[in-house]
N, C-alpha and C positions, 0 to 999 in steps of 0.2 A: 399444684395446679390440677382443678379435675380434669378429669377427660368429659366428653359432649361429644355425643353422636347428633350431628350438624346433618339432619336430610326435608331436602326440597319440602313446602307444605306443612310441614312440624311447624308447632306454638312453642315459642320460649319466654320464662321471664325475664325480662330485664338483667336481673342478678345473676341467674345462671350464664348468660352469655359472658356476664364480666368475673364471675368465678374461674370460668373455663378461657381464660385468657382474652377476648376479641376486646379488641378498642376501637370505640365510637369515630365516629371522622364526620363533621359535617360539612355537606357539600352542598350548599347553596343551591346549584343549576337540577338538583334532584328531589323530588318529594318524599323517596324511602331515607330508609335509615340503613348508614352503609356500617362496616364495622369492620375491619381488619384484623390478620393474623396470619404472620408468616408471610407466604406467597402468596394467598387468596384475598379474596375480597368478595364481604358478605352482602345480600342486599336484604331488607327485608319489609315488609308493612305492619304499619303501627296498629295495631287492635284496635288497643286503649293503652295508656298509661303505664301498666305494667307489661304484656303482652305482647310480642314480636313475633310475627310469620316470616319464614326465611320462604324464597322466592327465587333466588337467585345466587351463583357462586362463581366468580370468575376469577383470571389470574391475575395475579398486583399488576403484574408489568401491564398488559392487556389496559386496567382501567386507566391510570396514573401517565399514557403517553397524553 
């Protein structure tokens, strides 16, 4: 698994996010794109297509009650 330095405002590919472990989750009630790992839970906005803005980082337990 690579490592991914995950900070606020940073572009990602698509690929790199799921190289570096995060799994997508879709949540209907939300317009970003969430992505999980571990404890956290990622938030982020779609560019385009390939491209992801992380935005947001909070803890599992936190979103998921």
């Amino acid at each position: 698994m690579e490592s991914l330095s995950l900070e606020i405002n940073q572009t990602f590919l698509i690929e790199d996010l799921a190289k570096a472990g995060l799994k997508q989750r879709d949540i209907k009630e939300l317009s970003a794109k969430v992505f999980v790992k571990d404890d956290k839970v990622y938030f982020f906005d779609e560019l385009d297509s390939k491209y992801y803005r992380l935005y947001s980082v909070i803890n599992k337990r936190s979103f998921f009650l």
